[in-house]
N, C-alpha and C positions, 0 to 999 in steps of 0.2 A: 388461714390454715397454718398449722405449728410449722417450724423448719423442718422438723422430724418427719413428719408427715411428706414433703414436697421430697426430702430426698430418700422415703421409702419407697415413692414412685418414681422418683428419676430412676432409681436402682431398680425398681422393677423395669419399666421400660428399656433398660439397658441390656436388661437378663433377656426379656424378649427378643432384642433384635440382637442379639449374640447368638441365641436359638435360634433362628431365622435361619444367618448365615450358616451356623453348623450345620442345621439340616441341608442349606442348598449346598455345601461345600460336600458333604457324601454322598450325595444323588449326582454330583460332578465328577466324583471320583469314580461312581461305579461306571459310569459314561465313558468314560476314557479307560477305564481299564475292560470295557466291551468292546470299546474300538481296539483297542491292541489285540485284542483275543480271536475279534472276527479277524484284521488284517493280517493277523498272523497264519492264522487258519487257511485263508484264502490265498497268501502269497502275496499280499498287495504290497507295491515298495513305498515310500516313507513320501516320496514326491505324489504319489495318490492321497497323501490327506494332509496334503497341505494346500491352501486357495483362500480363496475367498467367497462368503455365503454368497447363493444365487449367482454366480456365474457362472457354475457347472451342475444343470440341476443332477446328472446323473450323478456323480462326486457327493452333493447333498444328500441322495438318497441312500448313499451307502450307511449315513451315519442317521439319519433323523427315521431310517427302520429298525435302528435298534431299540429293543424293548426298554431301555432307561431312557430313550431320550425325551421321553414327554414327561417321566417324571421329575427328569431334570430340569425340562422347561417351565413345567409348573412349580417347582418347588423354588426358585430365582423370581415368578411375578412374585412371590409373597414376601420376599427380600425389602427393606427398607429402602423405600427413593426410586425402588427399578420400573414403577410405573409411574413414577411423575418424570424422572427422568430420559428414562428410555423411553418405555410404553410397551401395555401388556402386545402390542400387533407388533413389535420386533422381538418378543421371544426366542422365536426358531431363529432369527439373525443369531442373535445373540448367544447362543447356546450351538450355533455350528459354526461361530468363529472363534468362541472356545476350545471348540479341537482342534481347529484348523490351526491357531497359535499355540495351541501345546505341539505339537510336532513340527511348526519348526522351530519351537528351543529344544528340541531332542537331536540326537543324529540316528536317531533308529529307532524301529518300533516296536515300544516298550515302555512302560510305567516310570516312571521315577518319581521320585518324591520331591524330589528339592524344585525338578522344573512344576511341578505341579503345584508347590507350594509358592512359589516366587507367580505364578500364572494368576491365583488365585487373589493372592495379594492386589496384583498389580488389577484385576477386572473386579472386586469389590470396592474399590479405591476410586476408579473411575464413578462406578454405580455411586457414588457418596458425593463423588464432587457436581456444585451444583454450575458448573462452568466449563463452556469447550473455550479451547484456546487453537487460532488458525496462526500459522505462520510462514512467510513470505521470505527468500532467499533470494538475491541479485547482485551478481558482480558492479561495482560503482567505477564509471568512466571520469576520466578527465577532473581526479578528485586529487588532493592532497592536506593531510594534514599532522601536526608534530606527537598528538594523542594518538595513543593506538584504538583506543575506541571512544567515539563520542556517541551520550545517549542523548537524543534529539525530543526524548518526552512524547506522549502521547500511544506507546509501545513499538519506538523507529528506534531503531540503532545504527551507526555506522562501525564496522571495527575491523581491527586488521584481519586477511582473511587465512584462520587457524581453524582447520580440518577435526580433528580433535573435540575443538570449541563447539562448531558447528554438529557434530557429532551428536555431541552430549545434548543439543537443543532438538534433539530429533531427526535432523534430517540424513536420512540415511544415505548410502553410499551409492544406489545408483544415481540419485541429483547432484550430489557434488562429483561426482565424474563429470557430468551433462554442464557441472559449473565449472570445472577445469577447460571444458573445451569450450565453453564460453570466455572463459577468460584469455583474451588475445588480439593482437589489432589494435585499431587506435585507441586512446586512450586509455588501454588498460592500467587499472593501478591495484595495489594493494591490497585495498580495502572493498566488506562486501556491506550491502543494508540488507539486515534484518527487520521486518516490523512483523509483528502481532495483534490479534484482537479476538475480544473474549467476549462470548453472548450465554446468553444464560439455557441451559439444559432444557429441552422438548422433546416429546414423541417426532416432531414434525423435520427436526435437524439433526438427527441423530448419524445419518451419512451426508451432509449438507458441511463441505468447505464454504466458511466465510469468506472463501478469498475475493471477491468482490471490494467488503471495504479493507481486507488487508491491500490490496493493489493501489487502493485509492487514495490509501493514506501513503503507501510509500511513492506515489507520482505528487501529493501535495507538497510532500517532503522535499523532493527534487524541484517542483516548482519556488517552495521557498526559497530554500538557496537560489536558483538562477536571481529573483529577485534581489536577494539580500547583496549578491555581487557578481564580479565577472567570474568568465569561465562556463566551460560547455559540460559543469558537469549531467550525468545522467546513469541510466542504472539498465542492465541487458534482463533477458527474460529474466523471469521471475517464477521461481519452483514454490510449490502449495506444499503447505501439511498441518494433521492434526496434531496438533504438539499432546497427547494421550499416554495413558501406558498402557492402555487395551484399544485397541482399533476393534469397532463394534461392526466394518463393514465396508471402509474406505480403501476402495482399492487401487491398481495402475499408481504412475505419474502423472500431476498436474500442474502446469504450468500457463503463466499468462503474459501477452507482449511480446516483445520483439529484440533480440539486439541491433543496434543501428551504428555503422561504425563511420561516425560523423566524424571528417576533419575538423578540427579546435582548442581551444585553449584548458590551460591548469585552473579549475578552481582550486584555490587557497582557503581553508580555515582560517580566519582570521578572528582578532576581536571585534574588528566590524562585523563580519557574519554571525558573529555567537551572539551579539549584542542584536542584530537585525531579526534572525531567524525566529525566537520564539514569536514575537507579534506577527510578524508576517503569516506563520502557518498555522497560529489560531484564527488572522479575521479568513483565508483562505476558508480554511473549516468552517466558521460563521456564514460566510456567502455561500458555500454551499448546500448550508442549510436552511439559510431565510433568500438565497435570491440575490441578482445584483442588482435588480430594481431601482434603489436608493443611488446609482453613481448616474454621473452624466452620462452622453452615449451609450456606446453596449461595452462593457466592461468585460462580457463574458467572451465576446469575438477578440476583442482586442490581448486578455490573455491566452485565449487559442493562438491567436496567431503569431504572439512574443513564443509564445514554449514551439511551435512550428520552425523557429528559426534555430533550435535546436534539432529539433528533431524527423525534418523534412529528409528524404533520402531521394536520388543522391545530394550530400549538400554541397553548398555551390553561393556564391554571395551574392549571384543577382536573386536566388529565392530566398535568401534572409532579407534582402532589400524590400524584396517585394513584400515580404511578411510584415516587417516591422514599420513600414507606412502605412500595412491592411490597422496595425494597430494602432498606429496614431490617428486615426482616422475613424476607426470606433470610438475612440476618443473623444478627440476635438473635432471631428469634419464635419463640413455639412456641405448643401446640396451646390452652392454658386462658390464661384473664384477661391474653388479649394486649395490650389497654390500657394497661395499667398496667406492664405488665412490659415491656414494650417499650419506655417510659419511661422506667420507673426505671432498666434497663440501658443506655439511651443515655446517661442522665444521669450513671451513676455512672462509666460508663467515659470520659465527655467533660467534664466539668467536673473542677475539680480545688479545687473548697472548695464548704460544707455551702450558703451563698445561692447559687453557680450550680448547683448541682443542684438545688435547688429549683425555679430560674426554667427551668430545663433539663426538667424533668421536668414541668411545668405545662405549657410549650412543646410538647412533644413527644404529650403525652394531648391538647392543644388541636389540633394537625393533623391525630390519630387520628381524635380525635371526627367532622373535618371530611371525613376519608376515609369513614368509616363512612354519615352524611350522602349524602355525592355517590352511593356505591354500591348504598346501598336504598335511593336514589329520596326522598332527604328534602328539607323546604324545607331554604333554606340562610338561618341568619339573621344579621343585622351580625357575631358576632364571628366567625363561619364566612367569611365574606367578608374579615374582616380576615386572617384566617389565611391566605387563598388569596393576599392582598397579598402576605405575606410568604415566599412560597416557597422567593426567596434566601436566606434564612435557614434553611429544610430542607434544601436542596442542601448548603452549609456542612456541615450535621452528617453526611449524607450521603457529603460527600466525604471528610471525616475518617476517617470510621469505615473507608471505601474501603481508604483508604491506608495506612488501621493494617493490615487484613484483605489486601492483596494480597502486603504484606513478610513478614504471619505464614503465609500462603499456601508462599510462597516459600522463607524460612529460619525456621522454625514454630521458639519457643522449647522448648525441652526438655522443660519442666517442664508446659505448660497444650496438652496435647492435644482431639481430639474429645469424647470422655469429660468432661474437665475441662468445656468449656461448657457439655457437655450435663445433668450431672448437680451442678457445685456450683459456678457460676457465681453465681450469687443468691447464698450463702451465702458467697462470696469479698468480693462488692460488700458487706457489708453490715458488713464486720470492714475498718477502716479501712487498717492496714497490708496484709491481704491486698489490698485493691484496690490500694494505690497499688503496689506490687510487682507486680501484672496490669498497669495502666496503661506502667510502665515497659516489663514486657516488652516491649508493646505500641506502645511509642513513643508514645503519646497523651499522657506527662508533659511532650514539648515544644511541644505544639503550645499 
């Protein structure tokens, strides 16, 4: 085919769907300027036609009996994209939240042309784009850092928290009130997370918030850092929205989670975290989509119950004790002389000479004892108490072990499968070069 030829038809095709729109863009016009003419008629005030489709059928009927509005409807399916996008069964949606967002950019009812023109824009614009975008807003606990905003990749942000900013990102002004009064208590700090995600245009999610894996991704988020270092950060509810510039039909506040206002420590931004965090929250996302299957023990229990010693209420350090033995224990434990072996295998795989595993291994029988204590109901005496002081120091061995088990989860070494820990792990620890050759796989000879 000549050049000439390909763009006598792209030009035609362009001509058509410029007709398109002009025809639906005056079959919208005469819509709105019959709704002004009946409300006006009738007396009806400005707060009467403004809502949202289908949640006030009588309010619907006022507008979808007037004699444009089917020609308005039909003349929008033949619109370019609005039935692969939308779908011809959201028409009537679509064409009576039309009105319903033209009046409130008006302050009275009445025609104007500029909101009508800026309305128009803004909902052919959508109809073209082939992509929703959800986005998730949360005040961040127990955080600090010397950036005003760090972008975390995968569409997570962290930034300072500017009203304004937030603004321009969609989220309108009754959520960020509901975020002001979220913000407060312990570890409030500065900064909010953002995350986002984009799926691609349907008949079937056209009023469907994503917020599912927006949430999911901004709790991985939080888990990687807890991982990457110390510090109780975390994040308070979380406000939904279509980041749009026509809402097709989503209506109210939505929100997900909980704030939990846990006593705890500053996470720091550091270059250790900035260095930690990108692996850690891609294999995170990898095992969430193939499975922890590939790690010894149960992986999955065991990072439940590390992110629990954050997020348990009320919190208190004998239930972080208790959590972060549930996790070494999905770990390493198994069924006889858990004590001790649970010990001895923290110690030999985390220390890296014969007096820190000693101290390591004494350490580790001393929190046990202290778990055992709390759970059958024992007194608890001084060095039980001291033990509970020191719970940051369990977390620590805790987190290590985490992050050795999430990368072998991940890209598991070759050589040391389920089998291997199951059956001659002890007997690896206990022959010097076999351990430190484990440890290596393992990544625990840098830490």
């Amino acid at each position: 085919m000549l050049v000439e030829d390909r763009d006598a038809i792209h030009i035609a095709g362009s001509i058509k769907v410029s007709w398109q729109f002009m025809a639906a863009k005056v079959a919208f016009r005469v819509l709105v300027e019959e709704t002004v003419l009946k409300a006006t008629t009738n007396g009806m005030p400005l707060a009467r036609l403004r809502g949202t489709a289908f949640f006030d059928p009588s309010r619907d009927a006022l507008i979808t009996s007037l004699p444009s509005f089917a020609q308005a409807s039909q003349s929008i399916i033949s619109a370019p994209n609005f039935v692969t996008h939308i779908g011809a069964q959201e028409v009537t949606r679509a064409t009576l939240q039309f009105i319903y967002q033209y009046f409130a950019r008006v302050d009275n009812v009445r025609y104007e042309e500029a909101a009508f023109e800026s309305l128009w824009e803004d909902f052919t614009a959508e109809i073209q784009d082939p992509q929703w975008v959800t986005r998730g807003l949360a005040n961040v606990r127990y955080f600090k850092c010397e950036s005003p905003q760090l972008d975390l990749g995968d569409g997570i942000v962290i930034k300072g928290r500017d009203f304004d900013d937030l603004a321009s990102l969609g989220f309108v002004s009754p959520i960020l009130e509901r975020l002001s009064e979220d913000w407060s208590g312990l570890g409030a700090s500065s900064f909010v997370l953002v995350a986002e995600h984009s799926v691609a245009k349907n008949p079937d999610n056209v009023i469907t918030l994503e917020s599912g894996m927006v949430f999911t991704k901004a709790l991985r988020a939080v888990g990687a850092l807890r991982l990457a270092d110390a510090g109780s950060v975390s994040i308070g509810r979380m406000w939904m929205i279509r980041a749009a510039r026509f809402n097709f039909g989503i209506g109210g506040l939505q929100a997900v989670g909980v704030s939990i206002p846990a006593i705890g420590s500053q996470f720091v931004w550091s270059e250790k975290s900035a260095h930690l965090f990108p692996k850690i929250y891609r294999e995170l996302a990898q095992l969430e989509q193939e499975g922890y299957g590939r790690s010894p023990g149960n992986l999955a229990v065991a990072l439940r119950a590390f992110m629990a010693t954050y997020d348990r209420w009320p919190s208190s350090a004998d239930s972080q004790l208790l959590d972060s033995i549930t996790a070494l224990e999905a770990l390493l434990g198994n069924e006889t002389e858990i004590s001790f072996k649970l010990a001895f295998r923290v110690a030999s795989l985390l220390a890296n000479n014969d007096d820190k595993r000693a101290e390591l291994l004494r350490l580790v029988k001393g929190f046990y004892d202290t778990r055992s204590r709390l759970v059958h109901g024992g007194q608890l005496k001084e060095k039980h108490q001291q033990y509970l002081a020191r719970i940051e120091d369990l977390r620590v061995l805790v987190r290590r072990l985490l992050r050795s088990f999430v990368t072998f989860a991940a890209t598991p070494p070759g050589v040391y499968g389920r089998k291997f820990f199951a059956e001659q792990l002890d007997v690896a620890l206990v022959d010097a070069v076999a351990r430190e050759k484990l440890r290596f796989a393992l990544g625990l000879d840098e830490d």
